[in-house]
C-alpha positions as CSV (number, residue, x, y, z in Angstrom):
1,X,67.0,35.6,-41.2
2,X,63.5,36.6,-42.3
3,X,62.0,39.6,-41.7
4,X,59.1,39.3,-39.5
5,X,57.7,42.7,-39.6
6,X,53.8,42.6,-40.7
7,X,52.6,45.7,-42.8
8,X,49.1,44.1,-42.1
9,X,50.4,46.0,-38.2
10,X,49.4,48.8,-39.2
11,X,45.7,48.6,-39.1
12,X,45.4,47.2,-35.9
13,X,48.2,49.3,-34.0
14,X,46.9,51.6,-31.0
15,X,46.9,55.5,-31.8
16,X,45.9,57.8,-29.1
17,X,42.6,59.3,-28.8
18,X,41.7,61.4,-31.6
19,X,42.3,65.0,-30.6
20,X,44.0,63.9,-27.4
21,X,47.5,65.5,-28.5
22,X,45.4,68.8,-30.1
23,X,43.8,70.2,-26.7
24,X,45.4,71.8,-24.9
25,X,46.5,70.5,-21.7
26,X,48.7,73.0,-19.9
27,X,49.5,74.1,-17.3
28,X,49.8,69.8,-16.8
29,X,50.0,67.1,-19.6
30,X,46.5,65.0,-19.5
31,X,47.6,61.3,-18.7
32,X,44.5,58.2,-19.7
33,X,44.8,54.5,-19.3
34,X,45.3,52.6,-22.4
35,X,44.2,49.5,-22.3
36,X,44.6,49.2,-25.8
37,X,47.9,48.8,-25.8
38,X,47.9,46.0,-23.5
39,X,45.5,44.3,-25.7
40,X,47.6,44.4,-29.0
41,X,50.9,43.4,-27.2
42,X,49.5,40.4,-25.6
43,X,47.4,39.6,-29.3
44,X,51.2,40.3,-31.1
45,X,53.8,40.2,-29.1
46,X,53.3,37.7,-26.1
47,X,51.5,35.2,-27.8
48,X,52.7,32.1,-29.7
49,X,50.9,32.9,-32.6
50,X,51.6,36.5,-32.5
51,X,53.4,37.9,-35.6
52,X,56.1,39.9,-33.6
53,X,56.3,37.2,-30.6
54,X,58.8,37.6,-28.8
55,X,59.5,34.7,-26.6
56,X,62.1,37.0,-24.1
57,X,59.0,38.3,-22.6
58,X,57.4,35.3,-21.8
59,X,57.7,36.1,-17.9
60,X,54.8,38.7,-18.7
61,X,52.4,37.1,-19.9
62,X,50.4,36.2,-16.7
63,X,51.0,40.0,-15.0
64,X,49.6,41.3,-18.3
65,X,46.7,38.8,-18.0
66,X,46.1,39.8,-14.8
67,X,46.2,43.7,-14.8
68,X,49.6,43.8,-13.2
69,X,51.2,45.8,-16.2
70,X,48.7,48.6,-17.2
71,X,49.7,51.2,-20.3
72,X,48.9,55.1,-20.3
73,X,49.0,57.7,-22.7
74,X,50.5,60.6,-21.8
75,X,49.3,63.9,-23.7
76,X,53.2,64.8,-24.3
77,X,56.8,63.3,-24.1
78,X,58.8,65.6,-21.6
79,X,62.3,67.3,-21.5
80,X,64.6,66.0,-18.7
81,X,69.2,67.0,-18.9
82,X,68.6,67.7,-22.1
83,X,67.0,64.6,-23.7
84,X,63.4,63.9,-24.7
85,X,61.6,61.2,-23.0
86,X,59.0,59.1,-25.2
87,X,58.6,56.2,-22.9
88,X,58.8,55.1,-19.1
89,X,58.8,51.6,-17.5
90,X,58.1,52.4,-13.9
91,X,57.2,50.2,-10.6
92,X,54.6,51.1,-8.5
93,X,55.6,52.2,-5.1
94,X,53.1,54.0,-2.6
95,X,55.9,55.4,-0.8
96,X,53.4,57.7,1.5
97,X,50.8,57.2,4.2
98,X,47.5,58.3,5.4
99,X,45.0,60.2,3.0
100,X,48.1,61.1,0.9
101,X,48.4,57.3,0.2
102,X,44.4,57.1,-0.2
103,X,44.8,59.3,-3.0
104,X,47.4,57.7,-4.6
105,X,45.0,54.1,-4.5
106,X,42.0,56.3,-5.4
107,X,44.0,57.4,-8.6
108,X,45.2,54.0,-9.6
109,X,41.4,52.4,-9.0
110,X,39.8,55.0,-10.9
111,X,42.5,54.1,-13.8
112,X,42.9,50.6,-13.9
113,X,40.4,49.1,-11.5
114,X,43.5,47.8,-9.2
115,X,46.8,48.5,-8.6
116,X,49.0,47.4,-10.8
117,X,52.6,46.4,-10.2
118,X,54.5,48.2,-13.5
119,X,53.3,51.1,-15.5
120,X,54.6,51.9,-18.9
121,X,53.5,55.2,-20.2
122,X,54.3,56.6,-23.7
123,X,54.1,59.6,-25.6
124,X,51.2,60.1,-27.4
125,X,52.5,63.2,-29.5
126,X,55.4,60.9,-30.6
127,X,53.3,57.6,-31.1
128,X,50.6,59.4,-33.1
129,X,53.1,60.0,-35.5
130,X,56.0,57.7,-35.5
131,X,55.7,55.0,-38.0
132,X,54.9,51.2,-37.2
133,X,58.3,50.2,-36.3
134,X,59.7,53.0,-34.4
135,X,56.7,52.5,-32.4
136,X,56.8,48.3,-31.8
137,X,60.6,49.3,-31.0
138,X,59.8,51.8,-28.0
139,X,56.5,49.3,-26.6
140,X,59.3,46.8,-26.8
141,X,62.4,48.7,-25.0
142,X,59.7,49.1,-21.8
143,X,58.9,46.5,-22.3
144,X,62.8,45.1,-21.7
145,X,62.5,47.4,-18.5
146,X,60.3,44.1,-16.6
147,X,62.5,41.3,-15.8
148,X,62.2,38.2,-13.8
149,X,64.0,38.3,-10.5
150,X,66.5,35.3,-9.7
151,X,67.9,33.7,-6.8
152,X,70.8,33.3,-5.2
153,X,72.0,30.7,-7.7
154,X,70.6,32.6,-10.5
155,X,67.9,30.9,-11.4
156,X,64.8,32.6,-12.3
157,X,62.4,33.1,-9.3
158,X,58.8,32.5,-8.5
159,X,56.3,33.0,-6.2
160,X,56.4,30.2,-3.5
161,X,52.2,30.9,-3.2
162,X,51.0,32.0,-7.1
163,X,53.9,29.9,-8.7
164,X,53.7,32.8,-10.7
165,X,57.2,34.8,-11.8
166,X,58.7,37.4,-9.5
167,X,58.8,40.5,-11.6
168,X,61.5,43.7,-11.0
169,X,62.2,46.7,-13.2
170,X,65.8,46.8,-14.5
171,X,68.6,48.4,-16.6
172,X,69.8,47.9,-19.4
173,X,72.1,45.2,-20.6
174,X,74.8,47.5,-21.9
175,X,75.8,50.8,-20.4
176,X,79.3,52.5,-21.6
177,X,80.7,55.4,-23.0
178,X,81.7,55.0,-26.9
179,X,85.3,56.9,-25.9
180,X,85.8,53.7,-23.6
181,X,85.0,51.4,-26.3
182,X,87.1,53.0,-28.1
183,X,90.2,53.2,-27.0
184,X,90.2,49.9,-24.5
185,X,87.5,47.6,-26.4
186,X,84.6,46.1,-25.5
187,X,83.6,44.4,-22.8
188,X,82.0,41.0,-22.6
189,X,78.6,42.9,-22.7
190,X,78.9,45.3,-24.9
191,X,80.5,42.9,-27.7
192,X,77.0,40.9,-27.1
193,X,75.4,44.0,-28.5
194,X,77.8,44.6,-31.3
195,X,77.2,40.9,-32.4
196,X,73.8,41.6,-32.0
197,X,73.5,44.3,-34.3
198,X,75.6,43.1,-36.5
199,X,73.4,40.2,-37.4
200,X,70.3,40.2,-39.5
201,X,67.7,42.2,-38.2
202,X,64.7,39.9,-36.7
203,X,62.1,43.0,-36.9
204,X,63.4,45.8,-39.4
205,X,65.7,48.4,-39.4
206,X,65.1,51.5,-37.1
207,X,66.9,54.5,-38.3
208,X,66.1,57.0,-35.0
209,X,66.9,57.4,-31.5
210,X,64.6,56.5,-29.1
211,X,64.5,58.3,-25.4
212,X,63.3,56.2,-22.3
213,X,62.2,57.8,-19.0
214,X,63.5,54.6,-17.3
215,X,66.9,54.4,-18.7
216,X,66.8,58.3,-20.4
217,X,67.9,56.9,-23.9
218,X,69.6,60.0,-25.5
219,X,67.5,61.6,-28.5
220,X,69.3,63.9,-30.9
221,X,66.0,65.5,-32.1
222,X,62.2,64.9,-31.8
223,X,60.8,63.6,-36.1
224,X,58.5,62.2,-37.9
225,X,60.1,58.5,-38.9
């Protein structure tokens, strides 16, 4: 299997803000929209002609279209038990009322213009620095996070009015504990993923952790790829 990473990447992949990761932001880390990101993943990874397109996220492409997946920066990744967090995939909720809710739709207009369904915010201390693959890998584990919903049968589910898919936030497809692996095998799920990695890589290789906010991805240590 080819390779199908693009050096030419490089040039066009979003960076932060220029001094955005310098100032400093305490006691509270500075969080921006970044509509740049949304641009280049629908320009390289959700469209045909893309040259990292991925056709597993082809239930986004309308929600990015239509503002219903928005990207932040965040000035820096965070420390929660004891693992680094670089990226988060979450679903907007306005679980509050009154002028506490106005505030919360205030927030999100002045951001995006809207409210948008998903958020996925990364770590702009980690993405200034981290090198072209490390960083299409983490875009593309939140990515991961936004699945279709499905019926009762299974089948992947739309909106009876829009036509458009039915979005949720979700796990991931594996989660076990290399001791259980170990001494009782692998499931059907996790042998999935050891077939998967086993086969020739379809991006290129990545060589460090990555930590997720959604799923809290462990991260021995915080380095330059």
């Amino acid at each position: 299997m080819t390779c199908l990473f693009a050096p030419s990447l490089a040039e066009n992949r979003p960076y932060p803000p220029v001094n955005f990761t310098g100032e400093n932001w305490l006691p509270y880390t500075r969080l921006i929209p970044a509509t740049e990101i949304g641009e280049w993943v629908n320009q390289h990874i959700l469209s045909e002609e893309g040259r990292l397109h991925n056709p597993d996220h082809e239930h986004l492409v309308n929600a990015l279209a239509d503002g219903d997946i928005a990207f932040m920066w965040a000035s820096g990744a965070f420390a929660k038990s004891g693992r680094i967090v670089l990226g988060q995939c979450e679903q907007v909720m306005m679980r509050a009322g009154g002028w506490q809710k106005a505030r919360m739709e205030q927030q999100m207009h002045e951001w995006f213009g809207r409210i948008p369904k998903f958020i996925i915010t990364l770590a702009a201390d980690y993405c200034e620095q981290c090198n072209d693959v490390e960083f299409c890998a983490l875009v593309e584990h939140e990515l991961y996070h936004i699945a279709q919903a499905t019926d009762e049968f299974g089948a992947p589910k739309f909106n009876k009015e829009t036509g458009q898919p039915v979005l949720k936030l979700r796990g991931h497809d594996v989660e076990e504990f290399v001791g259980v692996v170990r001494r009782y095998g692998a499931s059907k799920d996790v042998q999935e993923m050891v077939d998967a990695a086993n086969r020739p890589v379809e991006v290129a290789h990545i060589d460090v952790a990555r930590a997720c906010g959604t799923c809290m991805l462990k991260r021995r240590k915080f380095r330059t790829g």
